[in-house]
N, C-alpha and C positions, 0 to 999 in steps of 0.2 A: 306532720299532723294537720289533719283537714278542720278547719275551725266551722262552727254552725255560719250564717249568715250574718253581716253584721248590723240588718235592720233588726232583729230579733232581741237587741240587747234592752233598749229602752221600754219593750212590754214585759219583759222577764224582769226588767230593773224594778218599774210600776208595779209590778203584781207584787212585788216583795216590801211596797209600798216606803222605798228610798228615795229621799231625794237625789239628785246630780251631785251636789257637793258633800252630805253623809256618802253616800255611797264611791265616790274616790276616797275621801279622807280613811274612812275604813278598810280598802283596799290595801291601799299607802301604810295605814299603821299596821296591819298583819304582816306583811310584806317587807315592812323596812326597807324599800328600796331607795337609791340613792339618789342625790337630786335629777340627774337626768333622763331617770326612768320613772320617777313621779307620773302620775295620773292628774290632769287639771278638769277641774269642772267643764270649764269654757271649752278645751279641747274635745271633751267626751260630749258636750251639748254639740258641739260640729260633727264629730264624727256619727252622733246618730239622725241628726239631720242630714247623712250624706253628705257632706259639706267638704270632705279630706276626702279623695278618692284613695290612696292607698296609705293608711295608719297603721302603725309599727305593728307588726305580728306580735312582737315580744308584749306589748300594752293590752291587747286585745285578746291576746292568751290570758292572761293576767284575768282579765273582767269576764273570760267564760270559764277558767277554773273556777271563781269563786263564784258565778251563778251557779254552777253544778253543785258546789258544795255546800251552798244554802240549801240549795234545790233537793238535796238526796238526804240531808241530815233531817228528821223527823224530829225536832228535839225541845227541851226548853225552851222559852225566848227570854228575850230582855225584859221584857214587860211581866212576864211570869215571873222572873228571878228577881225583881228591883224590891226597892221600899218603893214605895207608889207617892207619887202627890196627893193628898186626899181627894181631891175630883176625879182621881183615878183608880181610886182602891178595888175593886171589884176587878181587876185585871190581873192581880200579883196573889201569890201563897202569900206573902209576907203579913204579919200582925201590927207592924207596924205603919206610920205613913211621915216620908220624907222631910227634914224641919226647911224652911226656905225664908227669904225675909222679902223685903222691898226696899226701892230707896226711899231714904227717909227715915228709914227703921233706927233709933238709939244705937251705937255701936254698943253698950252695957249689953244690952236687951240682947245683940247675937252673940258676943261674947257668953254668957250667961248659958243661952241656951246650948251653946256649943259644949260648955263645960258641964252641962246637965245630962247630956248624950253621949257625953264624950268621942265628939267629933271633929275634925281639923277644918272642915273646909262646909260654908253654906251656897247653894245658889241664887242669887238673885233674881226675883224674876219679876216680869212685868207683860201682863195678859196673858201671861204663862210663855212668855219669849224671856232666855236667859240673857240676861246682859252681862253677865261676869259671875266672879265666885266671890265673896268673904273668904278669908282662908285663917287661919291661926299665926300664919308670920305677919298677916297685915295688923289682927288685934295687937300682937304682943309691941310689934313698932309703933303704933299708937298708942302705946300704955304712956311714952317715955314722952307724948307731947302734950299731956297735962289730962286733965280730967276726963275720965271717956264718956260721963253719963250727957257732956255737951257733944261729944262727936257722931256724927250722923251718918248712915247709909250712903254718898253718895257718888257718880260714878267715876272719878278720877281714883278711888281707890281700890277698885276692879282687879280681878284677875282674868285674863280673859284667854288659858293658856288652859283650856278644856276640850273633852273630845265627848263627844256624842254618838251613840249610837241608836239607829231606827227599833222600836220594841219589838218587830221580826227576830232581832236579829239572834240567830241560834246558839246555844253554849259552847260549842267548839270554838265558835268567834270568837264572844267572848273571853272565852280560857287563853286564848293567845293575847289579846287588849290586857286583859288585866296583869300578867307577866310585865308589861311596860309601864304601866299606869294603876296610879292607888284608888282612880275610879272612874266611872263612865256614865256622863248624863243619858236617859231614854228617850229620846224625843217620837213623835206624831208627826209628821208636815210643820219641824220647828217647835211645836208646843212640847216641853217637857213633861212627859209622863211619872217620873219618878229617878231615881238614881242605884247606881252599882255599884258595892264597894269588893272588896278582895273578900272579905266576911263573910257575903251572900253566898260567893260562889264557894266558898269552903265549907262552907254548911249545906248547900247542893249538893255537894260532891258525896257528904259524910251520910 
């Protein structure tokens, strides 16, 4: 099979408004591929700089299947499907808007709201850059070390074991991410737009 050119990758990547590294990582988690057929950022910054004169067919196939497949599917996106950040509501169907905290926030106070929503896991965020999650194993472990309305937001207690996807990115994607994972930050150039849970997409679907 004849592949398009491989200078072509980086304005089809841009127009889809991916970074370098959402845009492997995303590859990577549809794909489950093994470590040595990974996608690296650094790699794929070389090879659209022409920097590698002959890079693996099998990698390059990989990153123009799924431009086609972004490219042909007309569909939802992430940003459509998500709970939104409230600076971002006007972008989502959804009625609702995303709960989030900061450091410093009362661990009570996410506790609390987590169990008001009933939900496992918060993102932290700061200028709207995620620095980790809250998640419900780190409150309940902190139950057992003494009073939580003293424990505070901050970042040694991170989860940082999250996946992201660009608000492009279309429901087929999706649909295959959330089969591995119980949800997916939306980012913009990094800034978190909102969040995806398994929920969303089943109430899409229905």
């Amino acid at each position: 099979m004849v592949l398009p050119e491989i200078k072509e990758i980086e304005q089809r990547r841009l127009n889809m408004n991916f970074s370098i590294r959402v845009f492997v990582n995303t590859i990577n988690n549809l794909n489950g591929n093994d470590e040595k057929n990974q996608l690296g950022a650094a790699w794929l910054h070389q090879v659209e700089k022409g920097k590698i004169p002959n890079p693996s067919y099998f990698k390059i196939k990989q990153i123009f299947d799924f431009l086609e497949c972004v490219e042909k599917e007309k569909q939802i996106t992430a940003q459509e499907l998500c709970v939104p950040h409230k600076k971002f509501k006007k972008i989502s169907k959804s009625n609702t808007t995303m709960e989030f905290c900061e450091l410093g926030t009362p661990i009570l106070k996410v506790h609390n709201e987590m169990t008001k929503h009933k939900i496992s896991q918060m993102p932290v965020l700061e200028n709207g850059y995620c620095l980790g999650m809250i998640t419900s194993k780190t409150v309940i472990d902190l139950l057992s070390e003494g009073n939580l309305a003293k424990i505070y937001v901050e970042k040694k207690i991170l989860d940082h074991n999250y996946n992201t996807v660009p608000g492009k990115c279309p429901l087929n994607s999706i649909q295959r991410l959330l089969k591995h994972y119980d949800y997916l930050l939306v980012e913009n150039e990094g800034i978190i737009i909102g969040i995806l849970v398994r929920e969303d997409l089943i109430n899409e679907l229905k």
